[in-house]
N, C-alpha and C positions, 0 to 999 in steps of 0.2 A: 644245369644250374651253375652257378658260380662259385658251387662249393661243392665238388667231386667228391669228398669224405664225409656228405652227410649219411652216404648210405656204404658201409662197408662191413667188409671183416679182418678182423686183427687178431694177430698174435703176438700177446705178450712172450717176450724170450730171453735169455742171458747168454745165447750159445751164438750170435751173431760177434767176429770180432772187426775192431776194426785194423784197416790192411789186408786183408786176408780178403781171396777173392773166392768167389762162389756160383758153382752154375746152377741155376734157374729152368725148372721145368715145368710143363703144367699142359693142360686140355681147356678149352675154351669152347662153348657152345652158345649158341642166339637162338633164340625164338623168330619167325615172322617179324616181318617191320617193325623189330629192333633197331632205336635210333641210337646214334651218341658213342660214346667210351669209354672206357676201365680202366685203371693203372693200378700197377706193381709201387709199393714206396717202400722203401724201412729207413727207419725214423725211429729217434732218441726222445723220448718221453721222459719228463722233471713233475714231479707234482701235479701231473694228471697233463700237461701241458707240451705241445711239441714244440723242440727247443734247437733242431736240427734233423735236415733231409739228405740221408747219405744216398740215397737211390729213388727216383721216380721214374717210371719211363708212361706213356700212354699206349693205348691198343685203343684202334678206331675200331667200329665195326668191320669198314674195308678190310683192315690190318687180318680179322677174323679171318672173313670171309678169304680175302686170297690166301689164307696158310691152310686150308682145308685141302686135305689130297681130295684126288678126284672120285668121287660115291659113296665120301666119307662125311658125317654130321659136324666130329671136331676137330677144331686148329689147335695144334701141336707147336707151341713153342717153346727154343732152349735158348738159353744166352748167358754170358758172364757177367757180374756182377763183381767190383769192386772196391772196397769201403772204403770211403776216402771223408772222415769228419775231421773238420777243418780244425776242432778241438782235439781230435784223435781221441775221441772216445767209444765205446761200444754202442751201438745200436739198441734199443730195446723191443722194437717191432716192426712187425714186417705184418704186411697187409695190401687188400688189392680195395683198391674205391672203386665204387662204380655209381656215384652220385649222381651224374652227367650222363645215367644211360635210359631209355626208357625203353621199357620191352621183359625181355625174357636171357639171365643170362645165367650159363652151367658153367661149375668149374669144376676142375676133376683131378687126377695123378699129381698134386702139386707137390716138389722136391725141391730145398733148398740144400743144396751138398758141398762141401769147403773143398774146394781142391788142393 
């Protein structure tokens, strides 16, 4: 679709700050011809409304698919995360979309941890 966040889950938070970098872990799993993609965001939320995007990244299916060890089901990714809002404010959620995916998709061990 053209709107990735019709279908997601979110986490309201207060413990994101901004400046402070943070490594990102998590499992990812697809079903059979599983089309499409998912992203990571965290996003400042005003009155129900997002009002700033301090992190997006996407995960293609491929993306899945090649991070899978070999005779393993899930992709294992880590990566830093940096808060960088242009107002310097704190983030209020963090959340993965997956509006844009069609199919079957598992998420699992997810850790946001501040370094």
């Amino acid at each position: 679709t053209d709107e990735p966040w019709a279908a997601q889950v979110m986490k309201a938070t207060d413990e994101i700050e901004y400046g402070a970098t943070y490594t990102l872990t998590f499992k990812a799993k697809i079903g059979d011809n599983t089309q499409g993609a998912m992203a990571v965001a965290i996003q400042r939320f005003e009155n129900g409304e997002c009002v700033a995007t301090d992190h997006y990244r996407n995960f293609t299916i491929n993306d899945i698919n090649n991070a899978k060890k070999e005779n393993q089901d899930w992709a294992e990714f880590t990566y830093d995360i940096t808060i960088q809002d242009n107002n310097q404010n704190n983030p209020t959620h963090f959340m993965f979309n997956f509006g844009d995916l069609v199919g079957t998709l598992y998420i699992d061990d997810v850790k946001l941890v501040k370094k």
